[in-house]
DSSP file (Angstrom, degrees, kcal/mol; ACC not computed):
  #  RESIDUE AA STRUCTURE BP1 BP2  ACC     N-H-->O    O-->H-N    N-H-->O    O-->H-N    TCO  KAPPA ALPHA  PHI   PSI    X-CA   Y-CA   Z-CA
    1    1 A X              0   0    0      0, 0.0     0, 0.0     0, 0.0     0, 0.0   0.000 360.0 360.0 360.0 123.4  104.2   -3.2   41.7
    2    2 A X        -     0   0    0      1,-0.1     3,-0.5     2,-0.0     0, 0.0  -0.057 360.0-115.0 -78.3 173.7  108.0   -4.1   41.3
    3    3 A X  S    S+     0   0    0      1,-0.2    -1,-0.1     0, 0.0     0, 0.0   0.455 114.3  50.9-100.8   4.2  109.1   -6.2   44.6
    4    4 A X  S    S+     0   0    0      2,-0.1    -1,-0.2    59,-0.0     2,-0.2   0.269  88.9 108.0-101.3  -8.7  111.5   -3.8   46.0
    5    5 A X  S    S-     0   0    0     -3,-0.5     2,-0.1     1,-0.1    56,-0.0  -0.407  75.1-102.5 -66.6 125.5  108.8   -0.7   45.8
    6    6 A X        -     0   0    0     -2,-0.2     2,-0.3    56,-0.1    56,-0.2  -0.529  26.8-140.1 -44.9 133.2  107.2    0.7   49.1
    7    7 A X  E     -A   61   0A   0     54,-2.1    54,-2.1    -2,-0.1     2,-0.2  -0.802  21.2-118.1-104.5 139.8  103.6   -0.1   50.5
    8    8 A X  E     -A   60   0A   0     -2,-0.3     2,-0.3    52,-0.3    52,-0.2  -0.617  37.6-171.7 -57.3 133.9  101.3    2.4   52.1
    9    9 A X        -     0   0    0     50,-2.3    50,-0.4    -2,-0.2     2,-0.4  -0.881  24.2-106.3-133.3 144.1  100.9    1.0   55.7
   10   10 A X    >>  -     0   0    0     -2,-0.3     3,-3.0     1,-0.1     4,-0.7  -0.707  24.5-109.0 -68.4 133.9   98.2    2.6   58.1
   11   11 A X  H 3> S+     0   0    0     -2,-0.4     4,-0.7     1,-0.3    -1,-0.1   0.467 112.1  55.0  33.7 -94.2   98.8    4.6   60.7
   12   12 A X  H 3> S+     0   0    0      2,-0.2     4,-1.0     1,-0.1    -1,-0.3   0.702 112.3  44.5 -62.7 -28.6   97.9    2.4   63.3
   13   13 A X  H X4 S+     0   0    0     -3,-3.0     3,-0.7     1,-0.3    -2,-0.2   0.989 108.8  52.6 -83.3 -46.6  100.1   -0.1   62.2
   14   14 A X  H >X S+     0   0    0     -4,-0.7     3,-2.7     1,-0.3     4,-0.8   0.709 102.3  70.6 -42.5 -50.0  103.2    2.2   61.5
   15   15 A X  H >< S+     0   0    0     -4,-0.7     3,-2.0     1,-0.3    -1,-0.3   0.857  89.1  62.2 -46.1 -70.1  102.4    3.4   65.4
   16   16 A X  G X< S+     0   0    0     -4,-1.0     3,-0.7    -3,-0.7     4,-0.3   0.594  97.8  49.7 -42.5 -40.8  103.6    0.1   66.6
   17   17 A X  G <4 S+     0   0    0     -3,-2.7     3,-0.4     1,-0.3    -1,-0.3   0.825 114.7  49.0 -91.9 -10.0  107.2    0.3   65.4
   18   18 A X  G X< S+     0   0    0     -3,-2.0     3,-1.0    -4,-0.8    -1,-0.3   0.345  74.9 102.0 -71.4   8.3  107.4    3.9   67.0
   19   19 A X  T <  S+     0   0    0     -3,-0.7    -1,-0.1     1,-0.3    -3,-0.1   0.872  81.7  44.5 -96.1 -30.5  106.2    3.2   70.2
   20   20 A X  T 3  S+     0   0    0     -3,-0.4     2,-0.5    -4,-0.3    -1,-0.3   0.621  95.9  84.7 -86.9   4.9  109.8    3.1   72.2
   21   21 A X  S <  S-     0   0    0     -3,-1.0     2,-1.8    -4,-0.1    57,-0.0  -0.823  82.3-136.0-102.3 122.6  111.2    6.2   70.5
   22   22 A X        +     0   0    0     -2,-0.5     2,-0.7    28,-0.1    -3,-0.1  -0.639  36.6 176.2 -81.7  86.2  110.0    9.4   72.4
   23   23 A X        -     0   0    0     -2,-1.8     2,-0.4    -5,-0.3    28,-0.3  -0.835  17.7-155.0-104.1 154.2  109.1   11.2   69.7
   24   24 A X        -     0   0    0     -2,-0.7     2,-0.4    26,-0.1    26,-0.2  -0.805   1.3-156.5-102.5 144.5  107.4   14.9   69.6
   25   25 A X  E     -D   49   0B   0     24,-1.4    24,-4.8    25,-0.4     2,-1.0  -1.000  18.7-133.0-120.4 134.7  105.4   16.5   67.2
   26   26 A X  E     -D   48   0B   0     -2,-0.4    22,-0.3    22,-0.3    -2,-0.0  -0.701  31.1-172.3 -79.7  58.0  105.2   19.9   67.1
   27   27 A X  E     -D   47   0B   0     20,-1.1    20,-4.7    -2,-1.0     2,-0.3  -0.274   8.0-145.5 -81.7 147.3  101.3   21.0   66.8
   28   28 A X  E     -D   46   0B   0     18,-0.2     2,-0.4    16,-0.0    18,-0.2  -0.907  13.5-173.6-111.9 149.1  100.0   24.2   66.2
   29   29 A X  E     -D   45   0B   0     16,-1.1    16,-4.3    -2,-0.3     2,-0.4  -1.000  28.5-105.4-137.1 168.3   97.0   26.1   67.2
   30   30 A X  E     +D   44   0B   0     -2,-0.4    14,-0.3    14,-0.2     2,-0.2  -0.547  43.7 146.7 -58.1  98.2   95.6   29.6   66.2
   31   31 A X  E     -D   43   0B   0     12,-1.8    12,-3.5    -2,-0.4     2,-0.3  -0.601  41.9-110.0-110.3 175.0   95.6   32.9   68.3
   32   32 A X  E     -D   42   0B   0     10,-0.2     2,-0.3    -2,-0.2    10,-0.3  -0.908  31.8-175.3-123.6 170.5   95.8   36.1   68.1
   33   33 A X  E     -D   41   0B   0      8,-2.8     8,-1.3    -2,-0.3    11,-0.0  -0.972  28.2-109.5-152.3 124.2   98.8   38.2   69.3
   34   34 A X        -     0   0    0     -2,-0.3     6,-0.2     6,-0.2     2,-0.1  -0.218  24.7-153.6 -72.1 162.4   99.7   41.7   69.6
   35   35 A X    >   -     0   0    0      1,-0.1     3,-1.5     4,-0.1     5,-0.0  -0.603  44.4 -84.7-115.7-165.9  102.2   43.1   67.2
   36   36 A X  T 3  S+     0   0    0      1,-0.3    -1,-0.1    -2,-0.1    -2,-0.0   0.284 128.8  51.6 -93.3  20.8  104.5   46.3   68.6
   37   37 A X  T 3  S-     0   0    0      2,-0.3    -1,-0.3     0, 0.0     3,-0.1   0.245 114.0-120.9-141.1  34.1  101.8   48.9   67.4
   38   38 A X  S <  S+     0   0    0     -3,-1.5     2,-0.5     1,-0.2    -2,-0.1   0.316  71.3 122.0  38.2  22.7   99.1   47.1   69.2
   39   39 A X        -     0   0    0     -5,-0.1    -2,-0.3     1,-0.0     2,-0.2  -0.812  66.6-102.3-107.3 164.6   97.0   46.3   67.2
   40   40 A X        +     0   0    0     -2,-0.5     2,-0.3    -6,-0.2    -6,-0.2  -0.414  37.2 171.3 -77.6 143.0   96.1   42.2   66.9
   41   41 A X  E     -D   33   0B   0     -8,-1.3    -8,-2.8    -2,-0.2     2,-0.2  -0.807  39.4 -89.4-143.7 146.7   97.3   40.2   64.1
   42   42 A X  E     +D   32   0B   0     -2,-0.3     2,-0.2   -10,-0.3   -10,-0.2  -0.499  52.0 153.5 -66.6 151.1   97.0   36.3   63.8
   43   43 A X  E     -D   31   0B   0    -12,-3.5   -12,-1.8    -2,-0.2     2,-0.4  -0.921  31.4-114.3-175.1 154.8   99.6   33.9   65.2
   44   44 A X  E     -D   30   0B   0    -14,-0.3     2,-0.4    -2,-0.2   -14,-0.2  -0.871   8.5-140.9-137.3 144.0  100.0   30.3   66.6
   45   45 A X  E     -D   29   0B   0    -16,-4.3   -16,-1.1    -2,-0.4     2,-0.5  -0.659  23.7-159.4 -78.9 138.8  100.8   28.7   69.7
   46   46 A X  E     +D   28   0B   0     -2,-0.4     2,-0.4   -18,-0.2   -18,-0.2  -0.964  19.6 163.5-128.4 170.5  102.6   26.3   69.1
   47   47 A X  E     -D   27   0B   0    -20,-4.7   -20,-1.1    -2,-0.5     2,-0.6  -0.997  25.6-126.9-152.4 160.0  103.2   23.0   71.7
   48   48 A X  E     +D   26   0B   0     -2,-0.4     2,-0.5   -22,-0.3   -22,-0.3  -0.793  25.8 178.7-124.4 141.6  104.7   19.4   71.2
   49   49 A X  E     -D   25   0B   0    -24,-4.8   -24,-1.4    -2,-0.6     3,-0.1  -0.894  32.4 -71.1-151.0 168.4  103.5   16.4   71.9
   50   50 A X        -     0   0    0     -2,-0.5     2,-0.4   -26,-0.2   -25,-0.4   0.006  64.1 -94.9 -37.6 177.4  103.7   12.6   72.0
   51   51 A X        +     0   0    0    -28,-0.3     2,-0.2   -27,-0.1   -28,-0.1  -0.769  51.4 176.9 -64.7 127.3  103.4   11.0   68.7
   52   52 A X        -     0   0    0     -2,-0.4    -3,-0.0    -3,-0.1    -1,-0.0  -0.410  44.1-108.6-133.6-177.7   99.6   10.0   68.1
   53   53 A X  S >  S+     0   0    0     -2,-0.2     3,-3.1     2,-0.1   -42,-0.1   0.761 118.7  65.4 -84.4 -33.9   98.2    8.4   64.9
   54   54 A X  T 3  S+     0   0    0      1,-0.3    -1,-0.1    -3,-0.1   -43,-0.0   0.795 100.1  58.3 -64.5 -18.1   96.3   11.7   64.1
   55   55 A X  T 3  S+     0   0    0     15,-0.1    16,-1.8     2,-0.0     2,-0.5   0.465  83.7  85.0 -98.7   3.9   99.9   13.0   63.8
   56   56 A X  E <   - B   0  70A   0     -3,-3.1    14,-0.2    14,-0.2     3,-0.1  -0.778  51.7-174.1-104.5 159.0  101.3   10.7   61.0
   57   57 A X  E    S-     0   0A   0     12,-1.4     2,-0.5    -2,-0.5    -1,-0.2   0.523  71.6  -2.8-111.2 -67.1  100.6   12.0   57.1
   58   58 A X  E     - B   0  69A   0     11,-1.9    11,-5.2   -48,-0.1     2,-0.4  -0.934  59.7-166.7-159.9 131.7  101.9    9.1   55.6
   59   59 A X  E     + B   0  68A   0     -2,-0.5   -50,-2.3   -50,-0.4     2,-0.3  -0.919   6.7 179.6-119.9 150.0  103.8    5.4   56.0
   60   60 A X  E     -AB   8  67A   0      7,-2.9     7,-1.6    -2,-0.4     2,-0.7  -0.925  23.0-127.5-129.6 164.8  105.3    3.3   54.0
   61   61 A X  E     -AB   7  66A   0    -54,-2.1   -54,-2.1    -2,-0.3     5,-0.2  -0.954  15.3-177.0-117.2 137.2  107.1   -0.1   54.4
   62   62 A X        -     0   0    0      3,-1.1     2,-0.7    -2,-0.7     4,-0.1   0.178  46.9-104.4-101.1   8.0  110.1   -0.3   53.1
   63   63 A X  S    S+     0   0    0      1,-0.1     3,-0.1     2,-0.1    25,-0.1  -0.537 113.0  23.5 103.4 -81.2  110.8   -4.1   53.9
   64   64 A X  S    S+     0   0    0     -2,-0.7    16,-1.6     1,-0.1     2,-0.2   0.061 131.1  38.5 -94.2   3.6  113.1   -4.0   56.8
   65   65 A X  E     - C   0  79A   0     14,-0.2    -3,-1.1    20,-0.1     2,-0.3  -0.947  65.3-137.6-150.5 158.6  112.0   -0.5   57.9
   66   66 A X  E     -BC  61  78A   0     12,-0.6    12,-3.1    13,-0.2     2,-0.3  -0.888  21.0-161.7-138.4 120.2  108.8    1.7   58.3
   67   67 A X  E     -BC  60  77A   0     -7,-1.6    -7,-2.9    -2,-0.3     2,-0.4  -0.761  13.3-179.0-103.3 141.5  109.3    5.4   57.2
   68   68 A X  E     -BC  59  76A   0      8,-2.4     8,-2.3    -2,-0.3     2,-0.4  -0.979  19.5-156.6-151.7 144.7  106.7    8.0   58.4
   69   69 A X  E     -BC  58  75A   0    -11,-5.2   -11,-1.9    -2,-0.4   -12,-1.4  -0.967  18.0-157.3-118.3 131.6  106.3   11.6   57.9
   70   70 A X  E >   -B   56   0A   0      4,-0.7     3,-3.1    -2,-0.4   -14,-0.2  -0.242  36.9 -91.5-122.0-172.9  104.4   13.2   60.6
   71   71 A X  T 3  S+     0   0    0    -16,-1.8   -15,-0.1     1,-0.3   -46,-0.0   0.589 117.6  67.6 -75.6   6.5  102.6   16.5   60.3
   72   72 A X  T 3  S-     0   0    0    -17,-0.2    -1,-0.3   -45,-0.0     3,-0.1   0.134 115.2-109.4 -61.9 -28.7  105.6   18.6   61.5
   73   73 A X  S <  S+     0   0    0     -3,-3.1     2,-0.2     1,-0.3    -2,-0.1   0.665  77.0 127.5  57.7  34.3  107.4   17.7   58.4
   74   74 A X        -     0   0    0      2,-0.0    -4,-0.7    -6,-0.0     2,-0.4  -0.601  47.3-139.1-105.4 160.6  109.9   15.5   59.9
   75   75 A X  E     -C   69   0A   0     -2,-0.2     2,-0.3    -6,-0.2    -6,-0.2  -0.868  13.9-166.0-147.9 137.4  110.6   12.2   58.9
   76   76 A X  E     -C   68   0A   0     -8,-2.3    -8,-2.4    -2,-0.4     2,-0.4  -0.802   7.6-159.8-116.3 157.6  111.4    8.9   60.9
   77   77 A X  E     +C   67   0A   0     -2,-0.3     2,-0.3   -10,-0.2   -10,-0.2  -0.889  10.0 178.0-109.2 126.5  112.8    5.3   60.3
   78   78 A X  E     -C   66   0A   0    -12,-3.1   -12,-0.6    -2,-0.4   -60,-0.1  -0.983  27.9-122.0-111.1 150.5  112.3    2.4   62.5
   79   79 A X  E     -C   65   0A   0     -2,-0.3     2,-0.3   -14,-0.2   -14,-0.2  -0.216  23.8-126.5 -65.8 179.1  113.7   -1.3   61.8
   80   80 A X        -     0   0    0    -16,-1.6     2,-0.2   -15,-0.2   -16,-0.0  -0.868  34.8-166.8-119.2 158.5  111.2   -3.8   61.6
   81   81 A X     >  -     0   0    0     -2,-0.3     4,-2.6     4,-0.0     3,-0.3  -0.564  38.9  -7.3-133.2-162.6  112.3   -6.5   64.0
   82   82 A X  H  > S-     0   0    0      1,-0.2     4,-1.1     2,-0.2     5,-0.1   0.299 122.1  -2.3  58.1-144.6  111.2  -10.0   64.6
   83   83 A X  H  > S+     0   0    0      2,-0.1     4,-0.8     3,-0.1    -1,-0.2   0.709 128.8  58.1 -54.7 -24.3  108.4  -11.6   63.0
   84   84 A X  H  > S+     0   0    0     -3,-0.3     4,-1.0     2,-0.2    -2,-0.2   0.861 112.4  43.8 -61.2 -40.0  107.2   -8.4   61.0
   85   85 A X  H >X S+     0   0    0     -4,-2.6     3,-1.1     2,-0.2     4,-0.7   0.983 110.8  55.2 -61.9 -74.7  110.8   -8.4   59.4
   86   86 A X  H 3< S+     0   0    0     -4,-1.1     3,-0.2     1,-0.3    -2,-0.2   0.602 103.2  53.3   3.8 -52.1  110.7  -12.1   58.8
   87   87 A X  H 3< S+     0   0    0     -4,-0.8    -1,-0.3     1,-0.2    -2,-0.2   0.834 110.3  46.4 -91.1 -36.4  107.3  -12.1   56.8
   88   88 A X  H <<        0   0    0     -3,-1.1    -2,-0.2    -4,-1.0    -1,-0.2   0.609 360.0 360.0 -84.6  14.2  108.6   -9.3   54.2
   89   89 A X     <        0   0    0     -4,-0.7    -1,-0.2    -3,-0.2    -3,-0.1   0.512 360.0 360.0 -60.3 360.0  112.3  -11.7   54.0
């Protein structure tokens, strides 16, 4: 693995640099709905909510920042700050 290449991080750990950004994720769940000729057809609620681990897909470290894409299909950057930056210098 060349030394500029991204690592796969967990979750949990990726969590950590998120934890002061108020993000939402957008979850859905499954109902059913009436359509305009009354009869019922499937459909999702949908509602948003903090950021959780269950809600990240995948992180990577990037060196000086942690990329995640959450299940919503967004993706955020945080910096790494401190000692966590510091050890990938």
């Amino acid at each position: 693995m060349a030394k500029n290449e991204p690592k796969e991080i967990a979750a949990a750990d990726a969590l950590k640099f998120f934890s002061r950004q108020n993000i939402a994720v957008q979850t859905a769940t499954p109902v059913k709905v009436k359509g305009e000729d009354g009869k019922e057809r499937p459909g999702y609620k949908t509602k948003d909510e903090a950021l959780a681990e269950d809600h990240i897909l995948a992180a990577r470290d990037h060196g000086d920042k942690v990329v995640i894409t959450t299940i919503d299909g967004k993706r955020y950057e945080a910096p790494k700050r401190g000692k966590a930056a510091e050890a990938n210098a």
